[in-house]
C-alpha positions in Angstrom: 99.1 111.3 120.7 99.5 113.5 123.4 97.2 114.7 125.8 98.3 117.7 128.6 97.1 120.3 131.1 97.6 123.3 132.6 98.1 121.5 135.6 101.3 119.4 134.2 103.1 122.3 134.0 104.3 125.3 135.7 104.5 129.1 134.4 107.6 131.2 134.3 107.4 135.0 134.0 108.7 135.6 130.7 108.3 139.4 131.0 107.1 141.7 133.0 103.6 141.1 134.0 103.6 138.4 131.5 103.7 134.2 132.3 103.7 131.4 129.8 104.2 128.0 129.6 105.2 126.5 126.7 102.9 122.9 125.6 104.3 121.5 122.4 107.4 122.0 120.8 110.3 120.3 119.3 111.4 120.4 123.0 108.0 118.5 123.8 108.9 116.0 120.3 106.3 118.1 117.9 107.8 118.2 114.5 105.5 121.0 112.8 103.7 122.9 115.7 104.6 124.5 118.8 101.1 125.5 121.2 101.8 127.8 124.2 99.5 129.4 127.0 100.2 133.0 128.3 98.3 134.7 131.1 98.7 138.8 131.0 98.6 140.8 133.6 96.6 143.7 134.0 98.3 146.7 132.5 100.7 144.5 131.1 102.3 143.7 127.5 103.6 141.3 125.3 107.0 143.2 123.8 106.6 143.9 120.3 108.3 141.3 118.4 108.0 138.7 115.1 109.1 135.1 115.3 111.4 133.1 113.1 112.7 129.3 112.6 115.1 127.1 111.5 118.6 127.7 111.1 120.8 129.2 108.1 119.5 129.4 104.8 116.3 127.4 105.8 115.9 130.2 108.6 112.3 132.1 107.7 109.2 133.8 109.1 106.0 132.0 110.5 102.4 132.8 111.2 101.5 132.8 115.0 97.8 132.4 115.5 96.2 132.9 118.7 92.4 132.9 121.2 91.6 135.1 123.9 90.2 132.5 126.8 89.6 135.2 129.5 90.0 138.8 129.1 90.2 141.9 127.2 92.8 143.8 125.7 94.5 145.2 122.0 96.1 143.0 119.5 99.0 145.6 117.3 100.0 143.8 113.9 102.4 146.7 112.4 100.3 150.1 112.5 97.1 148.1 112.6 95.3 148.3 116.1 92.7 145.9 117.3 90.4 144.9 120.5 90.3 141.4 121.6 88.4 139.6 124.1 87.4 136.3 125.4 86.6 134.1 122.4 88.3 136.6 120.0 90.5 134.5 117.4 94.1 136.4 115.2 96.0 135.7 113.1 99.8 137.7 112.5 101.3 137.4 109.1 104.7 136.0 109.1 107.8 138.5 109.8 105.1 140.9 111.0 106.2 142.8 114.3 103.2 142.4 116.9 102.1 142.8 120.4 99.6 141.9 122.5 98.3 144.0 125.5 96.2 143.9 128.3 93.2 146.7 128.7 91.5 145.7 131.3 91.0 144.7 135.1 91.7 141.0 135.3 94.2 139.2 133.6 94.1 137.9 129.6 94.3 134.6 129.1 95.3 133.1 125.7 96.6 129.9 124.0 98.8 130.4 121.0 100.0 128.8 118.3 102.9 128.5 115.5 103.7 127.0 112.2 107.0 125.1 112.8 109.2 124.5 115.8 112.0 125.5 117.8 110.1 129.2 117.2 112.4 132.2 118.0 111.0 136.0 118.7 112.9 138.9 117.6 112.1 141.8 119.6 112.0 145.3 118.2 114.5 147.6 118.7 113.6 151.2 118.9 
């Protein structure tokens, strides 16, 4: 078992407006599940994208789950539009193009979660 904390590690802007930090991972020795934290900033978005793992012909599409800690904002899944805020709970389909952005005055907080590993996003173009 493994037990961490915000506090044991540090953030890294991974776009505009928008830090994470990544917990578990086959990086961090998790075999099925990676968990990250993102902080949004006001104004601020996640790029649309859909995330894929493993390599070759056992490449495929998983599900990314996540909760709003802090915040409000709008969840996109495809052409389907949502609010979130804190305690709010989603779940994207796999090989679903989705992004998450920030409505309001203070920043979103969020923890996320993925089925596999070594979890790739594919950003969309155009």
């Amino acid at each position: 078992m493994r037990v961490t904390s915000l506090r044991d590690k540090s953030l890294a802007e991974a776009f505009p407006g928008v830090r994470r930090g990544v917990f578990f991972d086959a990086s961090e020795g998790s075999e099925q599940v990676s968990l990250l934290y993102a902080e949004i900033a006001p104004g601020a978005a996640i790029p649309t994208h859909r995330h894929w793992a493993g390599q070759g012909a056992a490449r495929h599409a998983v599900e990314e789950g996540f909760h709003v800690l802090e915040g409000t904002g709008v969840v996109t899944v495809g052409a389907e539009e949502r609010p979130i805020e804190a305690g709010s709970f989603c779940v994207m389909r796999a090989g679903e193009y989705h992004t998450i952005r920030n409505t309001g005055a203070s920043p979103l907080r969020l923890v996320a979660a993925f089925a596999g590993t070594s979890v790739e996003a594919e950003r969309k173009v155009g």
